[in-house]
C-alpha positions as CSV (number, residue, x, y, z in Angstrom):
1,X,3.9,6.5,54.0
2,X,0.2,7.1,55.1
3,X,-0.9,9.1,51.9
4,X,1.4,6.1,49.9
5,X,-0.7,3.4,52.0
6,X,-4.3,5.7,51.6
7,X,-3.1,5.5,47.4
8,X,-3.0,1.9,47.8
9,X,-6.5,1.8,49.4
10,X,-8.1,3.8,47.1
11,X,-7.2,2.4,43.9
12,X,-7.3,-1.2,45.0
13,X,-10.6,-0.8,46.0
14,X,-11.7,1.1,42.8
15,X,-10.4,-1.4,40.4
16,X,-11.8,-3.9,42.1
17,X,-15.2,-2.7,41.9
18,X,-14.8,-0.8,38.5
19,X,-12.9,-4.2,37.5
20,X,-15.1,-6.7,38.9
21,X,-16.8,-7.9,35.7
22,X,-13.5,-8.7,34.2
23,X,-12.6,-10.9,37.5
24,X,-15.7,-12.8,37.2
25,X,-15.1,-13.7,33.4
26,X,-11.8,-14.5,34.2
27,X,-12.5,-16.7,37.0
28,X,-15.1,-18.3,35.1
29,X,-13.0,-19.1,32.3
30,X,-10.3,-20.5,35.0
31,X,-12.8,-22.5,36.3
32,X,-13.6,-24.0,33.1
33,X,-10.4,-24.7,32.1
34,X,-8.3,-26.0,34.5
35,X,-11.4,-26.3,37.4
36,X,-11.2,-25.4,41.2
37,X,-9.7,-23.7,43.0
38,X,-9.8,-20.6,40.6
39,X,-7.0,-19.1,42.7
40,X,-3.4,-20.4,43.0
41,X,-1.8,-19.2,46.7
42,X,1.2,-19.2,47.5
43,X,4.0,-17.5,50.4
44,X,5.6,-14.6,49.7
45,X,8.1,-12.6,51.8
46,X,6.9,-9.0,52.7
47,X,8.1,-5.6,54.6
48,X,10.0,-6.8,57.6
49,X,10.4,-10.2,56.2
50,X,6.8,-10.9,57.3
51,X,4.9,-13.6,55.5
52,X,1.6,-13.5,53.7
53,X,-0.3,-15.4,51.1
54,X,-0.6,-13.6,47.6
55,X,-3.1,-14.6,45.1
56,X,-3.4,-15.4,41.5
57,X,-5.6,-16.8,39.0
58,X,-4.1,-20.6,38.5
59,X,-3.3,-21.5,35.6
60,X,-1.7,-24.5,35.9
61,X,-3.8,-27.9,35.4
62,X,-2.6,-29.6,38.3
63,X,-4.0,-28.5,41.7
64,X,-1.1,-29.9,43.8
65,X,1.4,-28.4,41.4
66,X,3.1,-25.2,43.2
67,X,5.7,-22.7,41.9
68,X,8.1,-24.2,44.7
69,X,7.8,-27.4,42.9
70,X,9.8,-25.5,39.7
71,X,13.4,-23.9,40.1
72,X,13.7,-20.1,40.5
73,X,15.0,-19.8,37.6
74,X,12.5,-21.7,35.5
75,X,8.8,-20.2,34.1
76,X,5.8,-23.0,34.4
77,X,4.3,-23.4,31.1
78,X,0.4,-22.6,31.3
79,X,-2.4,-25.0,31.0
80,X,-3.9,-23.9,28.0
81,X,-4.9,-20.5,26.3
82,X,-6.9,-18.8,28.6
83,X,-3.3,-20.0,31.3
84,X,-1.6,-18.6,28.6
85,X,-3.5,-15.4,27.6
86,X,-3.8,-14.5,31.5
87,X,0.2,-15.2,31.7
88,X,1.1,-13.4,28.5
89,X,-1.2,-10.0,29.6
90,X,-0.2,-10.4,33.5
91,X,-4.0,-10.7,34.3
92,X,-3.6,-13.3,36.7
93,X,-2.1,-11.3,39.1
94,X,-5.2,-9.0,39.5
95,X,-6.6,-10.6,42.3
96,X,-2.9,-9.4,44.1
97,X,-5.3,-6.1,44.1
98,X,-6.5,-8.1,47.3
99,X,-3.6,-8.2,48.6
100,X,-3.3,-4.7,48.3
101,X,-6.4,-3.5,49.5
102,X,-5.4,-5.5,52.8
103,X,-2.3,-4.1,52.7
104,X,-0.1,-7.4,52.4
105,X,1.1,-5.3,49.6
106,X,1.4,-2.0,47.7
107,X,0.4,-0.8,43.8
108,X,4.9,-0.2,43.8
109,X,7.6,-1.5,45.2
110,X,9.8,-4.2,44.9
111,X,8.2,-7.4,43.9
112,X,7.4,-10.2,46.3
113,X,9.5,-13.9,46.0
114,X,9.4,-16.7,48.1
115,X,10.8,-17.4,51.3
116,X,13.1,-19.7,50.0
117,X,14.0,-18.0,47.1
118,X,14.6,-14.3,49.6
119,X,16.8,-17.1,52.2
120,X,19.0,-18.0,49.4
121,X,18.8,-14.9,47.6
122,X,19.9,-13.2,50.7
123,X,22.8,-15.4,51.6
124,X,24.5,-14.5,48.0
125,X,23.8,-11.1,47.3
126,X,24.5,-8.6,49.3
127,X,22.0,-5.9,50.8
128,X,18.8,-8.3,49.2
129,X,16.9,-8.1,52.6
130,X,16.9,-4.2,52.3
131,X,14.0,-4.7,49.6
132,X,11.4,-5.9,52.9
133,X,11.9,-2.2,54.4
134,X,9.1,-1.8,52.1
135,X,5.9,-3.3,50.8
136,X,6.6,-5.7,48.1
137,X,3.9,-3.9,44.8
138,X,2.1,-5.1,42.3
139,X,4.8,-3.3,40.2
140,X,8.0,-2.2,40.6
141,X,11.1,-0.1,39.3
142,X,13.3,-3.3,38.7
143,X,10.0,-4.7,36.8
144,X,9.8,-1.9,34.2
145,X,13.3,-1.5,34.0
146,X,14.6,-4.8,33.4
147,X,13.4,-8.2,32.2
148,X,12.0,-11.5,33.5
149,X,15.1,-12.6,35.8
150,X,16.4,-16.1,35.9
151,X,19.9,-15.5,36.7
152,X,22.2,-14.7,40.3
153,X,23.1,-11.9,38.3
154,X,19.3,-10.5,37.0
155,X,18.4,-10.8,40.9
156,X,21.9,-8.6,41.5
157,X,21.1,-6.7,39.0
158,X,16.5,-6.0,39.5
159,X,17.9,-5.8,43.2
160,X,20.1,-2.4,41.8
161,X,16.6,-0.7,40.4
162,X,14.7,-2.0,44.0
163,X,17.2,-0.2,46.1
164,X,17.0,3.0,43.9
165,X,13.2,2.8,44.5
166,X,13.6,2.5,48.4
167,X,16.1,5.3,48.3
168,X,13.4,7.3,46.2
169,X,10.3,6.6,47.3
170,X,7.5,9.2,47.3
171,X,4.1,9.9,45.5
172,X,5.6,11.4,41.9
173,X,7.5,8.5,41.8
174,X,4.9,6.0,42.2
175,X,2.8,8.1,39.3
176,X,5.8,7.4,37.3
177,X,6.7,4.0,38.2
């Protein structure tokens, strides 16, 4: 767990730096498309079903407009193309490297939902809360395994790959992963 968390430190920090150029282009092109704030925040559920904020480039137009305002099941539609480039590519969840770096997070493990999303998640499928033993990553098993879920049964299933992960967890395996 320490060298796993040291990892985490490490890299998050280097692509930070190494990647910090790209955040300020990105930020600036947020800013001039859908204006401030350049980060969307937003509750997530994390090892121990403790709380934190993670953060993303926003790239929704409407500043009051939150993720919790759309079904589970649903994707938000970007604002325009840079929304829609940094959607398509995943780059608007680099500044989650953050969230790493202060360890609210890992690079792997399972990925992190929303409170009210794990409470009713939880009450249907069996085990669900054994995914917070962990950090919630950037990345996960069930994410390169399996698609975008909107379905009970691609939470059942993404939760399959998650558990394998926890069972398997070590260093090679993160390489992999």
């Amino acid at each position: 767990a320490h060298l796993l968390r040291a990892l985490d430190v490490v890299v998050s920090l280097g692509a930070l730096v190494f990647l910090s150029p790209l955040l300020a282009l990105l930020a600036l092109l947020v800013r001039l498309e859908v204006g401030r704030p350049i980060l969307f925040r937003q509750r997530r559920v994390s090892i121990d079903n403790s709380e934190f904020t993670i953060l993303k480039f926003r790239t929704l137009a409407e500043v009051d407009v939150t993720e919790s305002d759309v079904d589970w099941s649903a994707r938000t539609r970007a604002a325009g193309p840079v929304g829609r480039l940094l959607r398509a590519s995943s780059l608007d969840e680099l500044p989650q490297l953050w969230n790493v770096l202060r360890g609210d997070m890992s690079l792997v493990g399972p990925r992190p939902e929303r409170p009210e999303f794990v409470a009713n998640l939880t009450a249907q499928i069996p085990f669900y809360g054994q995914r917070h033993v962990v950090r919630p990553g950037l990345t996960g098993w069930a994410q390169v395994r399996h698609r975008y879920g909107s379905t009970i049964e691609d939470a059942q299933e993404k939760l399959q790959y998650d558990l394998f992960y926890i069972k398997h967890v070590s260093l090679p395996f993160d390489f992999y992963v």
